[in-house]
C-alpha positions as CSV (number, residue, x, y, z in Angstrom):
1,X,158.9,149.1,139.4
2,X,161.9,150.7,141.7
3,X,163.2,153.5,140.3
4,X,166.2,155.3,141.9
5,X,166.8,158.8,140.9
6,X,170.5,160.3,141.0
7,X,170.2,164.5,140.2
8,X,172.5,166.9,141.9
9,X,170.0,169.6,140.9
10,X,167.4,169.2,143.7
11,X,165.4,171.1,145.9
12,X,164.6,173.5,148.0
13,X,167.4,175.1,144.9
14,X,165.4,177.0,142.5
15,X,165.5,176.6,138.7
16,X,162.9,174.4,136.2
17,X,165.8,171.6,136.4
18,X,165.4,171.7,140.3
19,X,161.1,171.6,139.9
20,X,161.3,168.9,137.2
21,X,163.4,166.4,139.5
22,X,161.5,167.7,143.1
23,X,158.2,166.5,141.1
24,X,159.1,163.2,140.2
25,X,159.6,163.0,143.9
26,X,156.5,164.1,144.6
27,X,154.2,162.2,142.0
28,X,156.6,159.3,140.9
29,X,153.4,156.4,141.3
30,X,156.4,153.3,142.1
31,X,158.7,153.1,144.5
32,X,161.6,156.0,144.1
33,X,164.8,156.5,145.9
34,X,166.4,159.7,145.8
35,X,170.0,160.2,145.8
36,X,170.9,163.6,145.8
37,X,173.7,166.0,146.7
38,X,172.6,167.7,150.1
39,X,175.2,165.8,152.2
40,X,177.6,165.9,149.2
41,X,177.4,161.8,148.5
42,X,177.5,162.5,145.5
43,X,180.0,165.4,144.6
44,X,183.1,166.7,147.0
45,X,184.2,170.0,146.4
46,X,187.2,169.7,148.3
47,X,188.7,167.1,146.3
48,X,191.4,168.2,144.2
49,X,190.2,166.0,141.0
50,X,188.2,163.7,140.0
51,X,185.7,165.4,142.5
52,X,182.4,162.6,141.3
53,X,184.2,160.2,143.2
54,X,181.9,159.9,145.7
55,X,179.1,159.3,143.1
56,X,181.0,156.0,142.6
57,X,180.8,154.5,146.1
58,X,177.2,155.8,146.7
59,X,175.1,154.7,143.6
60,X,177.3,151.3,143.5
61,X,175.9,150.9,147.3
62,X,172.3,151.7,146.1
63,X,171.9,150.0,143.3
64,X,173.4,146.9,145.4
65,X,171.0,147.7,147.8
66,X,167.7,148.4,146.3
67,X,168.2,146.1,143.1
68,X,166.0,148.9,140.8
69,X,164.4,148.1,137.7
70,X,165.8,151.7,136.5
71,X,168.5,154.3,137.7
72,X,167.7,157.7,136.3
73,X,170.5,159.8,136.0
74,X,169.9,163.9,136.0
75,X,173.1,164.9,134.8
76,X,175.2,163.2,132.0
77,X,178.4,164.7,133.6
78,X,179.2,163.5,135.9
79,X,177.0,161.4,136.9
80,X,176.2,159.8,133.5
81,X,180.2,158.9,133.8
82,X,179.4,157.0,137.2
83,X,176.6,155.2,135.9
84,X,178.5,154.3,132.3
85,X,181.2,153.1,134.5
86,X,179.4,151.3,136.7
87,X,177.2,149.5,134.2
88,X,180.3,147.7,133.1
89,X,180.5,145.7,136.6
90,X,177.2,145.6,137.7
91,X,173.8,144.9,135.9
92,X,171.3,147.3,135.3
93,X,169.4,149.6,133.6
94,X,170.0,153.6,133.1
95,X,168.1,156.3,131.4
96,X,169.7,160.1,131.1
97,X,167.7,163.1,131.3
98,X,168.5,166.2,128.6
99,X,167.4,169.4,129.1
100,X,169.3,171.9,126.8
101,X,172.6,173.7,128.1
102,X,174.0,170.4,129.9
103,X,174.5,168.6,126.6
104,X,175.4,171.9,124.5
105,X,177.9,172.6,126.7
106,X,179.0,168.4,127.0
107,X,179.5,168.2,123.5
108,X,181.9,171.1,123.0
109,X,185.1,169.8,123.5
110,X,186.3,166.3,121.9
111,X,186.7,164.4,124.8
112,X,183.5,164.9,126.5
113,X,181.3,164.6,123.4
114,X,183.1,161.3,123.2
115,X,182.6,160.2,126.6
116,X,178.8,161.3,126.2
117,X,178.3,159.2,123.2
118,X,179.2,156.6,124.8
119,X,177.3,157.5,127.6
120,X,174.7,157.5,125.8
121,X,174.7,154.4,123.3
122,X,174.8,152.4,127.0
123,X,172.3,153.8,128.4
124,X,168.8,152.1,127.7
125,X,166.8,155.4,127.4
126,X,167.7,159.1,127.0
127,X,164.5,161.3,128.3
128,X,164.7,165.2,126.6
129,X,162.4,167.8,127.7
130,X,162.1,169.6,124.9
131,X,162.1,168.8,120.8
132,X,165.0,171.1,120.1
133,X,167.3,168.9,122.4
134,X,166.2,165.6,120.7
135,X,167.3,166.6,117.6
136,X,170.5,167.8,118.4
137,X,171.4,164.5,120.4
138,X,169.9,162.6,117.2
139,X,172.1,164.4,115.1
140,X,175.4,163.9,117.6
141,X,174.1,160.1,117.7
142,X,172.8,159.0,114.0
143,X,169.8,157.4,116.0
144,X,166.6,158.2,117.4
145,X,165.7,154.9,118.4
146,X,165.3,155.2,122.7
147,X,165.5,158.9,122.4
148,X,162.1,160.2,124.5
149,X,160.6,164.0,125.0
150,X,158.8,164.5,127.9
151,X,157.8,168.0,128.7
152,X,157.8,169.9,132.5
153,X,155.0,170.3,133.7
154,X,153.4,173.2,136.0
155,X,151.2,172.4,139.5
156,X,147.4,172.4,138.2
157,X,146.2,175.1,140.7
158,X,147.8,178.5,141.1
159,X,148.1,180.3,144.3
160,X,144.9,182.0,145.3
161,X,144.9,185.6,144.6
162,X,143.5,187.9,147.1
163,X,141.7,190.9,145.3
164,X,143.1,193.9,147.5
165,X,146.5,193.1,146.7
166,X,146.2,193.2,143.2
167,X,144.6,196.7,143.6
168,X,147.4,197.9,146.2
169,X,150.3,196.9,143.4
170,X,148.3,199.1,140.6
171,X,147.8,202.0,143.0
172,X,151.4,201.5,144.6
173,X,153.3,201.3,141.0
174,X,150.6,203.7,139.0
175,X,148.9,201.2,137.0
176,X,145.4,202.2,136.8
177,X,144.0,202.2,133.2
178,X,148.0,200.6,131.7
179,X,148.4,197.7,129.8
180,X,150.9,195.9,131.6
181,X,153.5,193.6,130.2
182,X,155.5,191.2,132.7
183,X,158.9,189.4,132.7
184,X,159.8,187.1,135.4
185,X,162.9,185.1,135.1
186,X,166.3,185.1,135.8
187,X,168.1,188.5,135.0
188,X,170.6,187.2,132.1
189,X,171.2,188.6,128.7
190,X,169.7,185.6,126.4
191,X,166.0,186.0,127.9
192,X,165.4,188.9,126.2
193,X,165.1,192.1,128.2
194,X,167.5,194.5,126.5
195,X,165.1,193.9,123.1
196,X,161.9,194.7,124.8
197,X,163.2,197.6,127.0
198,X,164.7,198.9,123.1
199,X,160.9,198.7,121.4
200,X,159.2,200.1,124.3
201,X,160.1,204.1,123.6
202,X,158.7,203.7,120.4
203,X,155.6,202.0,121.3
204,X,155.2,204.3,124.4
205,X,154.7,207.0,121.9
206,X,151.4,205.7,120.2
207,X,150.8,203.7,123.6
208,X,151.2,206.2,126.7
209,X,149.1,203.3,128.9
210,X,151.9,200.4,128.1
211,X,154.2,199.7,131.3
212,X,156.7,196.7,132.0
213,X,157.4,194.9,135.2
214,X,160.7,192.6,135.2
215,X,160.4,190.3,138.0
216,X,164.1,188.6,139.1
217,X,167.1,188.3,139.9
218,X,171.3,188.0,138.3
219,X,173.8,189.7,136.9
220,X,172.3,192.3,134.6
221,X,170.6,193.6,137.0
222,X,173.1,197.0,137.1
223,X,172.8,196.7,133.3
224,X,169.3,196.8,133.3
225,X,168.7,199.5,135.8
226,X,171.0,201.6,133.8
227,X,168.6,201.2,130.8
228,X,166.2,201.8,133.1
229,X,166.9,205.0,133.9
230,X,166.4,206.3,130.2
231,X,164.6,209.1,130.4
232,X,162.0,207.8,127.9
233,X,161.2,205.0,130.5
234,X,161.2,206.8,133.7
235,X,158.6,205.6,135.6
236,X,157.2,203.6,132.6
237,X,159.4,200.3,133.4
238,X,159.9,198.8,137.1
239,X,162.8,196.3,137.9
240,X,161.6,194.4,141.2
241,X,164.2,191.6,142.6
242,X,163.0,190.7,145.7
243,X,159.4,188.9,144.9
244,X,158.1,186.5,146.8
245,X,155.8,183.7,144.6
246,X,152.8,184.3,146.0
247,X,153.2,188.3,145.1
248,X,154.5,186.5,141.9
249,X,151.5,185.0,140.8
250,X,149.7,188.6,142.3
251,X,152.1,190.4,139.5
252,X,150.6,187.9,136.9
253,X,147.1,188.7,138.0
254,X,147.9,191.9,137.8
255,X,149.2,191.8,134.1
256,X,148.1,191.8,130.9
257,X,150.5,189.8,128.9
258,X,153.7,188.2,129.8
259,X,156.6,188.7,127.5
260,X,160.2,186.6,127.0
261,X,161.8,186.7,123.6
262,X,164.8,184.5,124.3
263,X,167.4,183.8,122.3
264,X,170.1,181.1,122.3
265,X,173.6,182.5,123.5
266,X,177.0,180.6,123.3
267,X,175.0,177.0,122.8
268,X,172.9,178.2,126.0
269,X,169.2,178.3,124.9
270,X,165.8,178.2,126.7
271,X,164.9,174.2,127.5
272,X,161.5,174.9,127.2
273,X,159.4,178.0,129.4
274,X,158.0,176.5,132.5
275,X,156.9,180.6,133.0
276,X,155.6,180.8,129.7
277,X,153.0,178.1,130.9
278,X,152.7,179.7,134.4
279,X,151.1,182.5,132.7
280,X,149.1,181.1,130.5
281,X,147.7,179.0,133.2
282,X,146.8,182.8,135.1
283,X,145.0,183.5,132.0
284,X,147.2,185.4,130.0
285,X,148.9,185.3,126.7
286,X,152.6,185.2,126.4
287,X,155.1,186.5,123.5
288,X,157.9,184.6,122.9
289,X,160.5,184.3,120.3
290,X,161.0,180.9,118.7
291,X,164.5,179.8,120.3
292,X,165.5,176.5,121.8
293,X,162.3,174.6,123.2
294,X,160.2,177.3,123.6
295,X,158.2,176.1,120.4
296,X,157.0,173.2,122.5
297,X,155.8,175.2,125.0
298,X,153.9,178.6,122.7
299,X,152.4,177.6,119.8
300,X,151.2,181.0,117.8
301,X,148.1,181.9,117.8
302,X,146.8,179.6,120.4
303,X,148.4,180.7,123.9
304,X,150.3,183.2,122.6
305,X,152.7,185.1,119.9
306,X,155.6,183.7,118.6
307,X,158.1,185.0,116.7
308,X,161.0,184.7,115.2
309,X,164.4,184.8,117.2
310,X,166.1,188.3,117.5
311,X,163.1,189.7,115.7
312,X,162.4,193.6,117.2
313,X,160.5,194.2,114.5
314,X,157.9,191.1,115.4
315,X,158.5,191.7,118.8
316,X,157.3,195.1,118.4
317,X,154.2,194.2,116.3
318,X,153.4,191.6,118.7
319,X,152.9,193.9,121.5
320,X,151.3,196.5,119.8
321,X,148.6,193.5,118.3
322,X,147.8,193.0,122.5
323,X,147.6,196.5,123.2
324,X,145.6,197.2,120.3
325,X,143.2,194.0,120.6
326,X,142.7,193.5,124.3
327,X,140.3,191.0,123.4
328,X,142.8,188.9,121.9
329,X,145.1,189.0,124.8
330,X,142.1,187.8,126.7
331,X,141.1,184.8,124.6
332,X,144.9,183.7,123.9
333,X,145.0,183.6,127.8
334,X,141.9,181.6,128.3
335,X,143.5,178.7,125.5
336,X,146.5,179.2,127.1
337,X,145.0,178.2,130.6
338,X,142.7,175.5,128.9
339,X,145.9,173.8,126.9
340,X,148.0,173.8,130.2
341,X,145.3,172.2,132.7
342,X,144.9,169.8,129.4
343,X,148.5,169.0,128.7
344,X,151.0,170.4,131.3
345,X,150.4,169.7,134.5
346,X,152.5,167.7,136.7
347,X,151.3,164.6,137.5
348,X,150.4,164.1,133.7
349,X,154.0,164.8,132.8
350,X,155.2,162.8,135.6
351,X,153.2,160.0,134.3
352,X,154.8,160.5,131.1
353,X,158.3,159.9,132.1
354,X,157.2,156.6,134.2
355,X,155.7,155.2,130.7
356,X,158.8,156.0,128.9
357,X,160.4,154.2,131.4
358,X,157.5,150.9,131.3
359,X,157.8,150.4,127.7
């Protein structure tokens, strides 16, 4: 089977859309063809309109060329446009990939929920990572028929941790004897820092050994130091932005439960969690608020804590449960690790999308 892959979100960018496209590179089992936007052939930014153009000439060359069995398309504007128009003149076959924010934010005026409709009915498959995604395009659609899930994945071994590290960050941040919770994701308001950093003063007073590390970078990161700075967190909370990943998966050694409640803002709402699996598969147990596809990824009471969606009320009870039960948080870590070398890693969800794509 030739397969020819069209994504403008690629590698070495970071984000879990960049990681799910860079691993179908790398454990796609056919023949794949890349075509991707690091010499712009696909999008010019110096074109005053109509700036896919490029898209147009370069996949119509490709698909001339290589004659593929599919063309996956990573973004359903524009490049679901291209294919859709090309598909008119030309004969094959094109699946879309769905991961959350693309089609939220596709659907909200008229004419682009129409041109993604139709998008969409052409197209012969349309692959979403996550459940909540699926339903929303069934709902736009009226049909579920050759709509797919297939879940990210994370790589099946994490980094090696060397001892004496771990031990340097606990006497460098004063961490000996604490329970430590962990963030680590981008610094924007809908994952859910503000509603921790608002339970912890509270908990801190029954729970003087409780300390949070927020791992990341973007835009609220002046917010957040100004909460920061509350006296009643003072050297109880620590806001590190330049991390690299191997002292990121040192930080999750290190911890003792990681914590995300996001929360869906303006139709832009978690996809699924890749982190919420990276720290299960370090052994610990996550909290997480039940928002977007981050039900795929947690399930309650088996890697972790869910709870409901703007809930500082469960999100305080939640965290006080692991600090008060450490043994929980150890044996929702060890199912967490089990279910994700069982279910999530990469080469089984790569897999996954190829049989989609087979059947």
């Amino acid at each position: 089977m030739k397969t020819i892959l069209a994504a403008l979100e690629f590698p070495p960018a970071l984000g879990g859309v960049e990681r799910y496209y860079g691993n179908i590179e790398k454990y796609w089992p056919d023949e794949l063809i890349v075509v991707d936007n690091r010499n712009k052939e696909l999008i010019n930014p110096r074109l005053p309109f109509l700036k896919w153009l490029p898209a147009l000439a370069t996949l119509r060359k490709a698909i001339r060329g290589v004659r593929p069995d599919w063309l996956i398309i990573g973004e359903i504007l524009p490049l679901g446009t291209v294919a859709w128009i090309l598909s008119h003149f030309m004969t094959f076959k094109y699946a879309v990939f769905l991961h959350g924010l693309d089609f939220s934010l596709a659907i909200r005026s008229n004419w682009k929920k129409n041109l993604s409709i139709k998008i969409l009915k052409r197209s012969s498959k349309i692959i979403c990572v996550n459940s909540k995604t699926a339903s929303i395009v069934t709902n736009v659609l009226g049909d579920d028929s050759k709509i797919h899930i297939a879940h990210p994945g994370v790589d099946p071994v994490a980094p090696s941790i060397r001892l004496e590290r771990v031990s340097g960050l606990r006497a460098n941040y004063g961490l000996e004897n604490s329970f430590v919770l962990i963030t680590i994701a981008r610094l924007v308001p809908r994952k859910g820092f503000e509603q921790v950093l608002s339970v912890l003063p509270a908990l801190l007073e029954n729970y003087p050994q409780l300390r949070y590390v927020i791992i990341g970078r973007g835009p609220e990161e002046v917010h957040l130091k100004e909460l920061i700075n509350d006296p009643s967190l003072l050297g109880k909370v620590f806001l590190l932005t330049d991390v690299t990943d191997d002292e990121k998966w040192t930080w999750l050694d290190l911890s003792d439960a990681f914590v995300m409640p996001t929360y869906e803002k303006n139709g832009d709402y978690e996809g699924f969690g890749i982190v919420y699996l990276e720290a299960n598969l370090a052994g610990k147990p996550v909290i997480a608020a039940a928002s977007g596809g981050v039900a795929d990824a947690v399930i309650d009471g088996i890697n972790g804590l869910l709870i409901k969606e703007n809930d500082s009320e469960g999100l305080f009870e939640a965290i006080r449960k692991l600090v008060e039960d450490p043994d929980l948080a150890v044996q929702l870590g060890q199912k967490g690790k089990e279910r994700v070398l069982k279910d999530f890693c990469w080469p089984d969800a790569i897999k996954r999308v190829h049989s989609i794509l087979r059947t």
